[in-house]
N, C-alpha and C positions, 0 to 999 in steps of 0.2 A: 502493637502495630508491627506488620512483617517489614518494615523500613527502617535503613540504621543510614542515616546521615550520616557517620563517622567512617564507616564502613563505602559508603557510596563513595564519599570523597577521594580516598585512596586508592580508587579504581575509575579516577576520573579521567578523560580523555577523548580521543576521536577514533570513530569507525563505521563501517559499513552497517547498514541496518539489516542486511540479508536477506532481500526480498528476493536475491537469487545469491546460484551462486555456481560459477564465478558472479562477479559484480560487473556493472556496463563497464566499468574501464576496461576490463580484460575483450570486447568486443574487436573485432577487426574489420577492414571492408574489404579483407581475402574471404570473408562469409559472404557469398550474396545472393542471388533470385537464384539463380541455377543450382547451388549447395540447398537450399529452402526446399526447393521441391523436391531434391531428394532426399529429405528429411521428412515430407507429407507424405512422400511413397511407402516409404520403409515404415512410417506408423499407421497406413492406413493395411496394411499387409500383416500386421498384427494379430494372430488365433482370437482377440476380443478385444472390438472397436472399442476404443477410449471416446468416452464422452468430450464434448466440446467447449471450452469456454470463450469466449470474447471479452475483450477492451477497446473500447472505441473511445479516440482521445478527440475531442471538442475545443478548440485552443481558445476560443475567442472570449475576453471580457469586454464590458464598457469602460470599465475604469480598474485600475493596477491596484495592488495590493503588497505595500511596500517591502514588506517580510518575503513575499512572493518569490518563490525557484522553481518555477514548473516552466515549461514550454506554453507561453501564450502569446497571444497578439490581442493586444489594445485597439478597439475599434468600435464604431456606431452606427454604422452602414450593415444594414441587416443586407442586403447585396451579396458580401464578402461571405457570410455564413449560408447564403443560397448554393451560391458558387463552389462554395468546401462539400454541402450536403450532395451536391451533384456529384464531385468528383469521389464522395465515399461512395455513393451509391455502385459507380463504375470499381471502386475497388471492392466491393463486396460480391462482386460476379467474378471479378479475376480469382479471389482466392477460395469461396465456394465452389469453383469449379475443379476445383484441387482436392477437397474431401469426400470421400463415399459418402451417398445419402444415408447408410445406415448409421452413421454416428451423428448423435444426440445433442444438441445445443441447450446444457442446463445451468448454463451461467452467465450470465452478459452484466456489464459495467459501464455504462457514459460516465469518464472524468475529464477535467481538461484542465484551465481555461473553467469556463464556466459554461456545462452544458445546455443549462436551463435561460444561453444568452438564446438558443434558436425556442422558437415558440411550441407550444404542444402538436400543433397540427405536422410541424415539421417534422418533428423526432417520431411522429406515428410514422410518415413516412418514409424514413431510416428502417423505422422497425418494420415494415413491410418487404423492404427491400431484404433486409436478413431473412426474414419467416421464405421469401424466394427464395432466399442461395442455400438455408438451411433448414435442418427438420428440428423445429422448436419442441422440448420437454411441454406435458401439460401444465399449464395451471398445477400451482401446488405441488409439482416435482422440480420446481425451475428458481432462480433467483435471479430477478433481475429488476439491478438497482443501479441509481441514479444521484447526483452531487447535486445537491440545491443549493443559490446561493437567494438567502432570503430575500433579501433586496431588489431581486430579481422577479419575483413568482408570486402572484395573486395568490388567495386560497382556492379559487377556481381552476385555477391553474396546476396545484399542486393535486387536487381531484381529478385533473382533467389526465396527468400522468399516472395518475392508481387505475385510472379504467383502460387504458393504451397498457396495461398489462405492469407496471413497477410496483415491487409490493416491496422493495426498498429503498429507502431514501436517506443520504447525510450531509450533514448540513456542516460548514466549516462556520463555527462562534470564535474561536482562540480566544477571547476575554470578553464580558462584558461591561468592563469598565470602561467610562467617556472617555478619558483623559489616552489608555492606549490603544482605544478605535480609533481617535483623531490622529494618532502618532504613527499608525500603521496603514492612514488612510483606507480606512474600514466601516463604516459608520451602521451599526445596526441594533437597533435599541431592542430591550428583550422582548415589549408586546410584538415586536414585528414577527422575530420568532416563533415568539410564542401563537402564533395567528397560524402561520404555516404548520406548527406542530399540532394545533389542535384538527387543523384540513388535511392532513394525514392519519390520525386514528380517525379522524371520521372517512375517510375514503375506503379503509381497511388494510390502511399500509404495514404489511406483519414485522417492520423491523426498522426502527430509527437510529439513526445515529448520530454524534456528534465530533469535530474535533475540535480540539484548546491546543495550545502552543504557550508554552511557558520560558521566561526568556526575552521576552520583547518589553519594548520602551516602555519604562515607568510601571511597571508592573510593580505590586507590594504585596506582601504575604495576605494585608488585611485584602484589599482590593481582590484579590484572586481567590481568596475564601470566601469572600461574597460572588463572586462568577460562578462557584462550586457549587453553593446552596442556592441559588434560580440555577445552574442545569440540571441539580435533582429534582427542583419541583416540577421543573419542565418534564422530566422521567424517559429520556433517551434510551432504547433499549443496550445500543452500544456506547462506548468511548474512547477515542484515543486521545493522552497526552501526549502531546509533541515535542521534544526541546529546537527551538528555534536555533538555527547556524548562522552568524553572522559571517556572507560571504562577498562584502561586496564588489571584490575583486572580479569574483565571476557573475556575481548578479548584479550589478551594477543601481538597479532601481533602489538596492538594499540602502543605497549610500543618500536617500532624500530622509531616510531614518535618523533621530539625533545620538548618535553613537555611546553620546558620554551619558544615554539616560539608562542604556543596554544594564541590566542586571549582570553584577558581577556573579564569579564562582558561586561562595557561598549563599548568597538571596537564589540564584537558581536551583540550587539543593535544596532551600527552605521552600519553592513554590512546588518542587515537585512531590516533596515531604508531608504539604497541606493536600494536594491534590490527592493521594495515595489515601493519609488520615482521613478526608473528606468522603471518597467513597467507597471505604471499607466500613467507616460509619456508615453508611447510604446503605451496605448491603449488596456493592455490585463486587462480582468474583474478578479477580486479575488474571487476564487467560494468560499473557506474556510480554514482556519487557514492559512498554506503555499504552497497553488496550485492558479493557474492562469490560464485563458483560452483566447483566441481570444473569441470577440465578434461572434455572430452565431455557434462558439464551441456548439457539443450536452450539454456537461458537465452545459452550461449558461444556454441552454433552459432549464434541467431538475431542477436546480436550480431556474430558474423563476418560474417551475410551481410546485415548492415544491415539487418535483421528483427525488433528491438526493438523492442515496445509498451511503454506504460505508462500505468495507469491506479489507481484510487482503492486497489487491491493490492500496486501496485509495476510491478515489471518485468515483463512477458509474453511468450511466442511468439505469442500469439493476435495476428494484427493486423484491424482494421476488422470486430472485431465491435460486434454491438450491447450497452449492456451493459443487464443487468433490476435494478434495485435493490427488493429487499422485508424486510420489517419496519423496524420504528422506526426513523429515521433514517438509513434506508438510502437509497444518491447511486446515481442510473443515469446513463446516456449513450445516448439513441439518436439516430442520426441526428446532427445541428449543434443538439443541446441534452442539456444536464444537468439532472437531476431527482431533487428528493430529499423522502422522507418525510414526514412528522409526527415529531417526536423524541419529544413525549410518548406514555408506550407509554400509557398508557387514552385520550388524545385520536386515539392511530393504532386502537386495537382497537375505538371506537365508530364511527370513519369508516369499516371496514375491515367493520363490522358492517350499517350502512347498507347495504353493497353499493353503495360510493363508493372510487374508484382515490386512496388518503391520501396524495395530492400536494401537501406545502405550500409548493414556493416551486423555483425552478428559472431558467432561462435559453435563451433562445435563439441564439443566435450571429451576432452581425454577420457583415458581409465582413472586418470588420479583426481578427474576434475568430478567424476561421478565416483568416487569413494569419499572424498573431503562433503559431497554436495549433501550425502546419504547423513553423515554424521550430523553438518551442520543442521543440515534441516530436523533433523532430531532434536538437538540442543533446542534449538529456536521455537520451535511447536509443543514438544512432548517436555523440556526439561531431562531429558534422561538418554546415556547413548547404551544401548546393548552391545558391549564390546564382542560377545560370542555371536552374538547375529552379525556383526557387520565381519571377522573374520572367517564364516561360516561362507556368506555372500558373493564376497571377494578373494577369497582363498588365499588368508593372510594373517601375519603376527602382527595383533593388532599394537600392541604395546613397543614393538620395535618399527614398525612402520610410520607410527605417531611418535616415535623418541621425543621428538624437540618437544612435543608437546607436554608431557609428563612434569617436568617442572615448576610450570604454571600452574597447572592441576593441584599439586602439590603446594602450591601458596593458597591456593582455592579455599582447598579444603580445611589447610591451616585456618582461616581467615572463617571459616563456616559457610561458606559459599557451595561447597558441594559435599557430598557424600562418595567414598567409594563403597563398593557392595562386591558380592562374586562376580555378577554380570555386568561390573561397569562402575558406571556413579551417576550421580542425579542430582541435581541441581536443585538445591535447597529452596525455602520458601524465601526467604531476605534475597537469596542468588537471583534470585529470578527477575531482577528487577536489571542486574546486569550479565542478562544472556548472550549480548555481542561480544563482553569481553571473554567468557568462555568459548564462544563461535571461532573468533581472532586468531586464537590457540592453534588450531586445526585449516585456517588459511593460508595456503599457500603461495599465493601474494599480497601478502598482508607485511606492511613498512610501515616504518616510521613517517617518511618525507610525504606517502600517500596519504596517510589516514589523516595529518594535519593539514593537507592542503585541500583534500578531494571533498572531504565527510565529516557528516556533522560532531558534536561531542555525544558521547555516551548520557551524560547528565545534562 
């Protein structure tokens, strides 16, 4: 097995996951609508339109999900989620009218919250309102997928979203044990899933996925090796392991959790240990840190051919698109800046009512913020940085630029975590499992006092 528990331990700790980078803390609200759209000018003025991506964040659930850190609101008045779908609809014209028609929308994403709280007839209507403001990829050149929460969704309904165009679906499981569905206030037995996953390959959904969280209340090696063997029978075509952050200082909900049942240190190295064992048995490839694919998965090929993105979703095939970020608290990327929402949803739906782009706070990117971005994202997707490419790029010594960094590299490597080579180093098969802490290396505001308080641990 490429996992060495002995080895993980010693590099155990907190940090950023690197869905960007810089990370949201480094955001400001000197970023705002006026900076934005001169960041959509200058990329739409580009010798070759970048293709488009969307994130459309959905906040609403019926009922909490105690582990839960996302931006949602708790509610049962389908009202509220009318009233949200109204005021994205109005934000979907504010910012399509900002992009040339000639670039391509070949990615979109409903997460939230829980998107599948609004019913199928709704969310067609969402996507009508996009297919308005934008020029949709065809069928088959497009991906556009969707968070199911089972509990939520008929099989009719899971069909009813494969013909409204989703030919991806994921589903959040974290455990299928009773004992920490009821502790997590979660409650979803596997036929239920299992109902939904089977009205997905029957609808022609090209690409399932699932997420586990390991970490949470009353979890046992044995219990979470049986979660392991029903998600492989189940046969998800993707997966991510999660490790769960106990934060409840900032999540507050975290705190109706029973604390003293939280797996310590070592049981969470043993859960993540079985999860790793469990399905490299199974056959599924480990693309990076804690995601997993079937073999001929897109995700395998674009990592074979050094074709890995990653952004505020995770892994991608998409690379150098732009990304749109819409409703509450939803994070974009366009261009060498990140931009994200108003989180509160009545302070986004009166700005958004204005007929005002509900920009509250964002970033621009230095030079040194797109030099560290270039490497990290390397490390985090490819495993491997081309030290003569990036001093070729940026017209620089890459080795005295990075000083500070060399030392850790140098424990790295001690440790078998990396390799150096002529053009660089690259990040071993066992390393691979702790890519943050190589990334960390190369962050520029990367502390101590942050990474314990802000982000989750490593392991």
């Amino acid at each position: 097995m490429s996992f060495d528990p002995d080895l993980m331990q010693r590099y155990e700790g907190r940090g950023p996951r690197y869905t960007s980078y810089p990370t949201a803390l480094q955001f400001s609200n000197t970023f705002d609508a006026t900076a934005y759209r001169e960041m959509v000018r200058a990329s739409n003025e580009e010798p070759i339109p970048r293709d488009l991506s969307v994130y459309v964040h959905l906040p609403f659930c019926e009922q909490a999900c105690w582990y839960c850190a996302c931006h949602r609101s708790i509610t049962r008045r389908p009202d509220r989620g009318e009233a949200y779908l109204d005021h994205l609809a109005r934000e979907i014209e504010l910012q399509s009218a900002l992009f040339d028609r000639d670039r391509t929308l070949r990615q979109l994403h409903l997460g939230g919250g829980t998107p599948t709280f609004h019913d199928v007839d709704a969310l067609a209507g969402m996507l009508d309102a996009l297919s308005a403001g934008f020029r949709f990829a065809e069928r088959g050149e497009r991906e556009f997928s969707v968070e199911i929460d089972p509990r939520s969704v008929s099989a009719q309904d899971v069909a009813g979203l494969a013909d409204i165009g989703f030919d991806r679906m994921s589903m959040g499981i974290q455990d299928f044990d009773p004992k920490v569905q009821e502790a997590v206030n979660r409650i979803q037995p596997v036929p239920m899933v299992a109902e939904q996953v089977e009205a997905a390959r029957r609808a022609g959904v090209e690409s399932l996925s699932f997420d586990l969280i390991y970490g949470l209340p009353y979890q046992t090696v044995a219990g979470f090796r049986r979660t392991l063997e029903q998600v492989v029978e189940l046969g998800p075509d993707r997966l991510s392991i999660y490790a769960y952050a106990h934060l409840p200082e900032r999540f507050p909900i975290q705190g109706l959790m029973n604390a003293d049942a939280l797996p310590d240190s070592a049981l969470r190295l043993e859960l993540l240990s079985t999860a790793v064992e469990e399905l490299e048995r199974a056959g599924y490839e480990h693309i990076g840190m804690d995601h997993f694919a079937r073999p001929g998965d897109p995700l395998v090929a674009a990592r074979d051919r050094g074709q890995l993105q990653r952004n505020f979703q995770g892994y991608s095939t998409h690379a150098e698109c732009d990304l749109i970020g819409l409703g509450a608290s939803a994070i974009g990327k366009v261009g060498d800046s990140f931009s994200q929402n108003i989180a509160n949803i009545r302070d986004w739906q009166a700005e958004v009512a204005a007929g005002q782009l509900p920009i509250a706070r964002g970033l621009a990117l230095s030079a040194d913020d797109r030099i560290r971005q270039q490497v990290i994202q390397s490390i985090m997707c490819n495993g491997t940085v081309n030290v003569d490419a990036v001093t070729r790029h940026h017209h620089l010594d890459f080795w005295s630029y990075f000083a500070a960094a060399a030392p850790g590299l140098r424990r790295m490597a001690d440790d078998g975590l990396l390799e150096f080579h002529n053009d660089g180093f690259t990040v071993s098969r066992k390393g691979r499992y702790l890519l943050r802490n190589v990334a960390m290396l190369f962050d520029a505001y990367n502390g101590p006092e942050q990474n314990q308080q802000r982000f989750s641990r490593v392991i």
